[in-house]
C-alpha positions, 0 to 999 in steps of 0.5 A, a space after each residue: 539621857 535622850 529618851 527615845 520613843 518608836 512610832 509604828 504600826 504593830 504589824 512591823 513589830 518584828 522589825 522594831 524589835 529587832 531595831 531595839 536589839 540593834 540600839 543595844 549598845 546605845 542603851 548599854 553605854 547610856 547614851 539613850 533610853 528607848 520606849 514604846 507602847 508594849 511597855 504599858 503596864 496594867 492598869 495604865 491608860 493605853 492613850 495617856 501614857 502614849 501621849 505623855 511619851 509623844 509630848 516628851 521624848 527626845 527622838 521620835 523614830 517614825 517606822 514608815 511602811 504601808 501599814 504606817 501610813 494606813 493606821 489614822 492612829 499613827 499617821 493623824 495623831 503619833 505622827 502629826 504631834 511628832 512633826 509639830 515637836 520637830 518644826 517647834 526644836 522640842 524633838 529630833 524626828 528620824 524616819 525609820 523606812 522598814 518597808 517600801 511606801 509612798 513616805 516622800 509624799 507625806 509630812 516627814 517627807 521633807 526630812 533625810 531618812 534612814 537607812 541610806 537614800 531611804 531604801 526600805 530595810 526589808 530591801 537590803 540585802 543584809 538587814 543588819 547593815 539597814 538597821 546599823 545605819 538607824 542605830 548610827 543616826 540615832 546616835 548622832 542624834 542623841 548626841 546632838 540632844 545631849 550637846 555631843 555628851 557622847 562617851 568617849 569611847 565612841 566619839 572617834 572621828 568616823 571613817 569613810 566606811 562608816 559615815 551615815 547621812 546624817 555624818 555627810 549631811 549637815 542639819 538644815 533649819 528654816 523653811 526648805 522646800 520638799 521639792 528636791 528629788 532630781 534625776 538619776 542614772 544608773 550603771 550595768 555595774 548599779 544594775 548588776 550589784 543589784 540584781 546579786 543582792 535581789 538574788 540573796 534577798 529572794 535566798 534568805 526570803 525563801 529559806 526563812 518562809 519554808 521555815 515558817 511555813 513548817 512552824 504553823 502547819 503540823 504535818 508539813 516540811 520545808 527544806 531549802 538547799 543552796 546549790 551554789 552561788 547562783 541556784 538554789 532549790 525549795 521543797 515542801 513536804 507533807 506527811 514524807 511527800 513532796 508537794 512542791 519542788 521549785 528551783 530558783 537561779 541567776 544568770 543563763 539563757 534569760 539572764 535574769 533571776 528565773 523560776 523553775 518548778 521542780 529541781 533541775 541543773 538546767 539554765 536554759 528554761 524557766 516558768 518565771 524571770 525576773 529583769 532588773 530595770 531602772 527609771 530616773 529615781 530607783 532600780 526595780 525588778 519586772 515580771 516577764 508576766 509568763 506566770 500571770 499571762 502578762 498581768 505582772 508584766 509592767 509592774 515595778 517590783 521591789 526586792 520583798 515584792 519579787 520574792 513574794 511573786 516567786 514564793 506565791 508560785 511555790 505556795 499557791 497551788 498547795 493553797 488551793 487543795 483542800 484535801 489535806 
């Protein structure tokens, strides 16, 4: 049975636990076995027993984010050794994106990465979709690994809704070049879908964040209502009070995703907006700036980033008060 090993940085180990429960059905069926370094016992030697995985595990999933390529534990040891299996046929290397980074420029940049066209997991709108993909490539590969000793029930010929990258894409071997990135254009359709699914994202982020926020401070209530499918309201309280109230919608005057402190049915003013914008590689969001003076404005923002900008608006100025 493929024995599959997780690199990552423990500061994406919610997304990797939530990577396993969607390998499940692979673990399930026999078709691999999974491990990662939360499995030492005690007693055992932490670096020993991670090396003896790295050296002899049949597919590496390299969990890629900022903190990835920050960690000289990931990046310099797990990951180099990882490479060295992959160049020399020992292991099969998958790049997992979790989290949007500078990945292409490194080592395993040359290798296809999953989800889809390497778009970061935290970026789909559906994250269960992003980490379905992972789970369908590691499939592949462990069948690939076995010789295709894939059980029957899941040897169906796919459809074409559901042929991932590594379905399409044969597996190339020799020396290529990384150099293979080329220019893209982008339709009003690619820009709208886009900027619907920014819209789910910045609900969900909003929703699951009040709801956090409430867990780890005694006292304080989040309350997230959607309104419709284009506008929903935030509010915090503190001891009964409400201390924030923020409205975020989609369309109106502006057009874009916009900001409005307190609730309001109104789409004609905001506080902050955000435009949907292309470059030849990837769709991206940008600031109107009107929150930071301008600051924001020629930044790229990915859909964790623009819902991070919109939260700090809700969260900051209660951050500030210290007379809670």
């Amino acid at each position: 049975m493929p024995s599959v090993f997780f690199s990552y940085s423990h500061a994406d180990e919610g997304l990797r636990d939530q990577l396993e429960k969607q390998l499940a059905m692979l673990k399930r069926q026999g078709v691999i076995e999974t491990w990662h370094d939360r499995r030492i016992g005690a007693g055992q030697e932490l670096g020993q027993v991670i090396d003896d995985h790295i050296n002899s595990d049949d597919i590496i999933l390299l969990l890629a984010s900022p903190d990835f390529i920050a960690s000289d534990y990931c990046y310099d040891i797990e990951m180099k050794r990882a490479m060295e299996r992959h160049d020399a046929g020992e292991a099969i290397v998958i790049p997992v994106i979790l989290r949007a980074c500078d990945w292409h420029h490194a080592p395993f940049g040359k290798l296809l990465g999953t989800p889809k066209d390497g778009k970061p997991v935290t970026q789909w709108p559906d994250r269960d979709e992003a980490l379905l993909q992972v789970a369908r490539a590691v499939r592949d590969a462990a069948g690939r690994v076995s010789g295709s000793q894939v059980p029957a029930a899941v040897r169906n010929s796919p459809s074409k809704a559901t042929i991932t990258q590594s379905d399409a894409s044969p597996s190339i071997t020799g020396p290529r070049s990384s150099n293979l990135r080329l220019s893209k254009t982008f339709t009003q359709r690619d820009k709208d879908q886009f900027k619907a699914e920014t819209f789910e994202y910045i609900a969900r982020y909003f929703e699951n964040s009040l709801a956090e926020l409430q867990a780890r401070n005694p006292g304080f209530e989040g309350v997230f209502r959607r309104v419709d499918a284009n506008r929903f309201f935030a509010t915090i309280y503190k001891d009964g009070k409400d201390v924030a109230r923020a409205t975020v919608y989609m369309g109106g005057m502006l057009g874009g995703i916009n900001y409005l402190q307190g609730e309001s049915d109104s789409s004609n003013s905001s506080n902050e907006s955000l435009s949907v914008d292309a470059d030849d590689q990837m769709l991206f969001l940008t600031s109107m700036g009107m929150s930071s003076f301008g600051r924001e404005h020629e930044r790229k923002l990915s859909q964790e980033g623009a819902a991070e900008l919109l939260w700090s608006l809700v969260i900051e100025p209660l951050q500030r008060r210290h007379n809670w």
